[in-house]
C-alpha positions as CSV (number, residue, x, y, z in Angstrom):
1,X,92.9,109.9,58.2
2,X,89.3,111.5,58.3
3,X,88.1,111.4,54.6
4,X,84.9,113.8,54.2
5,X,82.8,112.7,51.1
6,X,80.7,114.3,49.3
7,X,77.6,113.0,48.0
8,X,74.3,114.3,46.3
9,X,70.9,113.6,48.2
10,X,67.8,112.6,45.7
11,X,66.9,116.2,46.4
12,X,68.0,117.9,43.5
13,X,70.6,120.3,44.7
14,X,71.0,119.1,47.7
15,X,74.8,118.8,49.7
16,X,75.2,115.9,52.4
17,X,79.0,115.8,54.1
18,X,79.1,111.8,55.4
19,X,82.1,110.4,56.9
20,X,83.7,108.0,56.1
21,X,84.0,105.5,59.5
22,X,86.5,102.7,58.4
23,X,89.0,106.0,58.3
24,X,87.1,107.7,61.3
25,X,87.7,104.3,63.2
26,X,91.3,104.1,62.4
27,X,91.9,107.7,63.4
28,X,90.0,106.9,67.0
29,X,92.5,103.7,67.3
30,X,95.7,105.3,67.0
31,X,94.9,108.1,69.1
32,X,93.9,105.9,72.0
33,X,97.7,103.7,71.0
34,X,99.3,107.2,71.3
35,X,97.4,108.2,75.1
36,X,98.3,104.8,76.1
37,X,101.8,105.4,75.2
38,X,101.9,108.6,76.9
39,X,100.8,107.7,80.1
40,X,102.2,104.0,80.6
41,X,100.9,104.2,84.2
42,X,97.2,103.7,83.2
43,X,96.5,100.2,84.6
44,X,93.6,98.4,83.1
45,X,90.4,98.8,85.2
46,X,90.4,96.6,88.5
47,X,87.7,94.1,89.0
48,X,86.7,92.6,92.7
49,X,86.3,88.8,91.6
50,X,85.7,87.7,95.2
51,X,85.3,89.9,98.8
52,X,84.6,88.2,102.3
53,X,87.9,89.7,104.0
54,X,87.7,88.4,107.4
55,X,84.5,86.5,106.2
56,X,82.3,89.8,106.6
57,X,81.2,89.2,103.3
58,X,79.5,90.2,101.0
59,X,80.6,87.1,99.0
60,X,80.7,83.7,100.8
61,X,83.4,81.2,100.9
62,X,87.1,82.2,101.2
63,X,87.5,84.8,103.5
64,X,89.9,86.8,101.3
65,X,89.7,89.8,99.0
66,X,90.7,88.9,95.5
67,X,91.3,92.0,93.0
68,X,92.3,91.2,89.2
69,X,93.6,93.1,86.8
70,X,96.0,95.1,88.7
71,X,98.8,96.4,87.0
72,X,101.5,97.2,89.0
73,X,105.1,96.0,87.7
74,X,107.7,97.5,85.8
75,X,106.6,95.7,82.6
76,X,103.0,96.4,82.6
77,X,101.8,92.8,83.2
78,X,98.2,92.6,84.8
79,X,98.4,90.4,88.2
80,X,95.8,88.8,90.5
81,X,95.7,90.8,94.3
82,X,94.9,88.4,96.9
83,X,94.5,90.0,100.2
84,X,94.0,88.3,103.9
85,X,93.1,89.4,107.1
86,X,94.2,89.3,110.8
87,X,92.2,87.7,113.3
88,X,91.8,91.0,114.7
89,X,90.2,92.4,111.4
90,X,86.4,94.4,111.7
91,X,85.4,95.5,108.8
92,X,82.5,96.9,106.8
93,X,82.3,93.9,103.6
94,X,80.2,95.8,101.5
95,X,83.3,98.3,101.0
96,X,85.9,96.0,100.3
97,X,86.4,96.3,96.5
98,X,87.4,97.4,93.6
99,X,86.7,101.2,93.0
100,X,86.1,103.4,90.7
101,X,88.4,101.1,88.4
102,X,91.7,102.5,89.7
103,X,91.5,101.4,93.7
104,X,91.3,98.6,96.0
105,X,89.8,100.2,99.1
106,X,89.6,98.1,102.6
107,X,87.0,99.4,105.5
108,X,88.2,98.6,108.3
109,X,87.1,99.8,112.4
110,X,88.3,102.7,113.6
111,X,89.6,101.0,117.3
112,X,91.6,98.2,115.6
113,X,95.1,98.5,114.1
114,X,95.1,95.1,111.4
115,X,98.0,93.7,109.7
116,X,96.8,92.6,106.0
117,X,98.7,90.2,103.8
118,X,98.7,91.0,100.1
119,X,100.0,87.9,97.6
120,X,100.7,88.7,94.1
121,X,99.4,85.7,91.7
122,X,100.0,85.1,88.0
123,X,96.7,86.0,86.5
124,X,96.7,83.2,84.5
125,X,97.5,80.4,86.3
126,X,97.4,82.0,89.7
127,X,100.2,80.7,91.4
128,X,102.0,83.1,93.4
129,X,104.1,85.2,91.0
130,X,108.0,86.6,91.7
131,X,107.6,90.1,90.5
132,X,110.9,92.3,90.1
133,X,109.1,95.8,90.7
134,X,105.8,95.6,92.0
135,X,104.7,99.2,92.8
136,X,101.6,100.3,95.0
137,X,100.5,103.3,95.9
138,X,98.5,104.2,99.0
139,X,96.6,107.2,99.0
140,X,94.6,109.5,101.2
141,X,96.4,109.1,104.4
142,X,95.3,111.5,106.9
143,X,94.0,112.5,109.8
144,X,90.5,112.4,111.2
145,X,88.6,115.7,113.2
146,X,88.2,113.5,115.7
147,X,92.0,113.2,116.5
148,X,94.2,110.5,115.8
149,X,96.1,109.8,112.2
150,X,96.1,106.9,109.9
151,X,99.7,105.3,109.4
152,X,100.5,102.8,106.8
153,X,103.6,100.5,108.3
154,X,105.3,98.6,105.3
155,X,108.8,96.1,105.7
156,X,111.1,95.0,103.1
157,X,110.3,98.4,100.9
158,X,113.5,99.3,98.4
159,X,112.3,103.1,97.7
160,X,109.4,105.6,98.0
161,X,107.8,108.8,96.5
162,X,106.3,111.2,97.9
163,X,105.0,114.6,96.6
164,X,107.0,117.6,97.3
165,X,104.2,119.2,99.1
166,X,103.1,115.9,100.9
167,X,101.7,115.8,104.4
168,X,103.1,112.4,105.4
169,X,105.5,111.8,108.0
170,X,108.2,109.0,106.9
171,X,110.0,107.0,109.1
172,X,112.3,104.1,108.8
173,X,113.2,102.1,112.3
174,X,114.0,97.9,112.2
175,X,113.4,97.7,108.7
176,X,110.0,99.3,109.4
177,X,109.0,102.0,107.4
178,X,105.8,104.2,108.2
179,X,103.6,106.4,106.4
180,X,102.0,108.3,108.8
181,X,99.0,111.4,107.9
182,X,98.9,114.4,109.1
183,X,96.3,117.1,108.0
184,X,92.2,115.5,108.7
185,X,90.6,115.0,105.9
186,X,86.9,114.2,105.0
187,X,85.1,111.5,102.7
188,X,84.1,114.6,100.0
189,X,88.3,114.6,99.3
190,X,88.5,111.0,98.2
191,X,90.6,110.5,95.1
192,X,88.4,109.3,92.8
193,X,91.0,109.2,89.8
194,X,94.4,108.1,89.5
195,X,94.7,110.2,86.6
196,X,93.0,113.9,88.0
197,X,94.5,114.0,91.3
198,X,94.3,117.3,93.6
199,X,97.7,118.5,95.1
200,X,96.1,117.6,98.1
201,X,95.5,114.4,97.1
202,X,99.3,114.1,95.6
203,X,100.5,115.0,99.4
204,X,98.6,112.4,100.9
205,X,99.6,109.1,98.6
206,X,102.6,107.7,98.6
207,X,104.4,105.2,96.0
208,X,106.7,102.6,97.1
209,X,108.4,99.8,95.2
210,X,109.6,96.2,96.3
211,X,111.9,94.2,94.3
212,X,111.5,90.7,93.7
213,X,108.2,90.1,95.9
214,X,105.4,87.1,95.8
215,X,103.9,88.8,98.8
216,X,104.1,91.2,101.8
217,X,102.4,92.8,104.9
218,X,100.6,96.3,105.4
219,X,100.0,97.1,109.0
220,X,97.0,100.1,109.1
221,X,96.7,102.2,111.8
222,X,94.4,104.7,113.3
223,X,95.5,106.9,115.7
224,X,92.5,106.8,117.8
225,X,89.3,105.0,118.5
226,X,87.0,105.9,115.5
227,X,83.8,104.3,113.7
228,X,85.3,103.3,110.5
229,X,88.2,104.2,108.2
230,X,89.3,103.2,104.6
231,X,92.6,101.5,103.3
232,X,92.4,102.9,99.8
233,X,95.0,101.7,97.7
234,X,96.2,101.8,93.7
235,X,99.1,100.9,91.4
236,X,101.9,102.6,89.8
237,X,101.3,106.6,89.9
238,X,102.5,109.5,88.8
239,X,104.5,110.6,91.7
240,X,107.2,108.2,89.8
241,X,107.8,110.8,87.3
242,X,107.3,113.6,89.3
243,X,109.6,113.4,92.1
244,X,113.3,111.4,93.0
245,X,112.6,108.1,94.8
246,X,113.9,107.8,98.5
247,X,116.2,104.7,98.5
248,X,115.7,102.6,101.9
249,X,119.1,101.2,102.9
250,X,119.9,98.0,103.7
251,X,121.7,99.8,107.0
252,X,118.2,100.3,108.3
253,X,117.4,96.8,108.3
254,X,116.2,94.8,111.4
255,X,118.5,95.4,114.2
256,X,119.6,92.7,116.9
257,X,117.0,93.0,120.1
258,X,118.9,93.3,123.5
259,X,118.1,93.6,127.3
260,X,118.1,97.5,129.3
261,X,121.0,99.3,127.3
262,X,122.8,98.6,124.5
263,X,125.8,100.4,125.2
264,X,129.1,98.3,125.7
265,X,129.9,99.2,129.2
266,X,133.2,97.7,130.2
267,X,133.4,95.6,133.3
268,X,136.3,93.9,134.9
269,X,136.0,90.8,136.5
270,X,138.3,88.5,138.8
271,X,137.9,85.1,138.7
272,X,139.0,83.4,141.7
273,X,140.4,79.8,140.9
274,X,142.2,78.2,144.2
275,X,141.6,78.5,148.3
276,X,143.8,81.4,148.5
277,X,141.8,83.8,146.6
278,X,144.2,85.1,144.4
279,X,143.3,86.2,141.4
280,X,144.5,83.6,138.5
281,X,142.3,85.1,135.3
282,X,140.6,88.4,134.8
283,X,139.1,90.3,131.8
284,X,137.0,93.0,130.7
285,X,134.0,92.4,128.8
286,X,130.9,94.1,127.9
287,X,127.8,94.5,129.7
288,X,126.1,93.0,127.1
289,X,128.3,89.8,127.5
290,X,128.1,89.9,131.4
291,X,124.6,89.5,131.6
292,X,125.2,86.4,129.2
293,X,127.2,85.1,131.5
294,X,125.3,86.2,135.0
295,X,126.0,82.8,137.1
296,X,129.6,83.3,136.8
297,X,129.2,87.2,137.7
298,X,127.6,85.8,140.5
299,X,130.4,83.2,141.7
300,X,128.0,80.3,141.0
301,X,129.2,79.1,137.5
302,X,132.7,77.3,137.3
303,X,135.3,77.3,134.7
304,X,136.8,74.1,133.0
C-alpha cells in the first residue's frame, strides 16, 4: 500500500526517500472505509440551514429551526430536522443550531416549560418522511446550583438506553415517559463530541427509539425559575451497543381519565316504579357508572 521509492538527487551521492501519493492516497481511503465501518453511528456533520425558532431569529422568515444532515435511522439515511415552537417559547436565537457538527442545541428560558415539535423530512424532497427507527439522543440533562432539574418528557417512545451509571430518573405514566436530571452540572461539562464522551456525560444522555414516526413532541422542563438553559440534542449513540434497551409497553399506554376515584365501589340501588313504593328493579353497579347516571340516583330521571 505505501510504496517508498528511491531516487538519486543531481547531487552526486545523494539519497532522497519520496513517496509515492497515488498509493499513499489509497492507503488514507480505505482506512477512513474501515473507521466508518467500525463506528456506524458517526452521522455526517449537522448543518443549521435555517433558525428563527419562535421567530427570535437569527434568520428571518419561517419561525422554525431547520437542521440537515441528521442521521438518525436504522439504515443510515441522512434526514432534514424541522423543529417548531410553542407559543410559550423564549429563547436565546443566536443558540439555536447546529453544533459542534454532532448537536442540535435549543436555548430556551429558564421560567418556561415549552413543548417543541420535531418533523422528520426526506432530505431530498422534503416531504415528511415515515421512518422505521429514528433514534435521538438527548444529552446533558441535569440539574442546575440554583435548584431545580431539567426533564425531558417524550410520548409514543418504543425503548430507551441509559448508561449503567446514569443519573436520570425514568418514568413512564399515560404513555408519558420522562427523563428527568439529577446531579447540577455546569456549561464547562458540555459534551462537545459524540464520539469522546465522559462517563459523566454517558449518565446524563439518554437514547430512545420510535418506530415508524414522521414526527413527535419533546416537552423541556426546568425545575425552577432560571436565566437560560440548553436542549442539547444528537442522533444514534453509543449507549446502543453498550447497554440493553428498556422496552416501553404498550400496557403503559394512555389510560381512560375519570372523576374522584377510580375504584369500582358497588352500590345498590332501588328503583321505585308504581304509587306503592315497592321495589320493582334493583341492581348494583359501580360508582363509576352511578355518577353516569346521577339524575336517576337522584329520583329525577325515569325509566322507559
Amino acid at each position: 500500500w505505501l510504496k517508498l521509492c528511491i531516487s538519486t538527487d543531481t547531487e552526486p551521492g545523494r539519497i532522497m526517500p519520496s513517496v509515492h501519493f497515488t498509493y499513499f492516497t489509497s492507503l488514507i481511503a480505505f482506512v477512513a472505509l474501515a473507521i466508518s465501518a467500525a463506528h456506524p453511528h458517526a452521522p455526517e456533520e449537522f448543518i443549521t440551514k435555517h433558525s428563527n425558532l419562535g421567530g427570535f431569529g437569527p434568520d428571518g422568515g419561517e419561525e422554525s429551526l431547520v437542521i440537515t444532515h441528521f442521521a438518525s435511522t436504522s439504515t443510515g439515511k441522512s434526514l432534514t430536522l424541522k423543529v417548531t415552537a410553542a407559543d410559550n417559547y423564549i429563547g436565546k436565537g443566536k443558540r439555536n443550531r447546529a453544533k459542534h457538527g454532532a448537536f442540535g442545541v435549543i436555548n430556551s428560558r429558564g421560567d418556561l416549560d415549552t413543548t417543541f415539535h420535531f418533523a422528520l423530512l426526506d432530505q431530498e424532497t422534503g416531504e415528511l418522511a415515515d421512518v422505521n427507527r429514528f433514534y435521538i439522543t438527548f444529552y446533558d440533562i441535569d440539574g442546575s446550583v440554583h435548584g431545580g432539574n431539567e426533564a425531558v418528557i417524550l410520548s409514543g417512545i418504543k425503548k430507551y438506553w441509559l448508561s449503567p451509571n446514569t443519573e436520570l430518573k425514568a418514568t413512564t405514566v399515560d404513555g408519558k415517559t420522562t427523563f428527568e436530571g439529577g446531579r447540577a452540572g455546569t456549561g464547562a461539562d458540555n459534551p462537545v463530541s459524540t464520539s469522546k464522551l465522559t462517563r459523566f456525560q454517558y449518565a446524563r444522555a439518554v437514547t430512545v427509539m420510535y418506530d415508524h414516526i414522521s414526527d413527535f413532541n419533546v416537552e423541556f422542563k426546568i425545575g425552577k425559575p432560571q436565566k437560560r438553559r440548553n436542549l442539547l440534542f444528537g442522533g444514534l449513540s453509543d449507549l446502543v451497543d453498550m447497554v440493553e434497551p428498556v422496552s416501553v409497553s404498550e400496557s403503559e399506554a394512555p389510560s381512560p381519565s375519570c372523576v374522584g376515584s377510580c375504584e369500582p365501589i358497588k352500590i345498590h340501588i332501588h328503583i321505585s316504579c308504581s304509587g306503592d313504593g315497592s321495589v320493582c328493579a334493583s341492581a348494583n353497579v359501580t360508582a363509576q357508572a352511578a355518577r353516569a347516571t346521577e339524575g336517576l340516583l337522584r329520583g329525577t330521571a325515569r325509566l322507559s
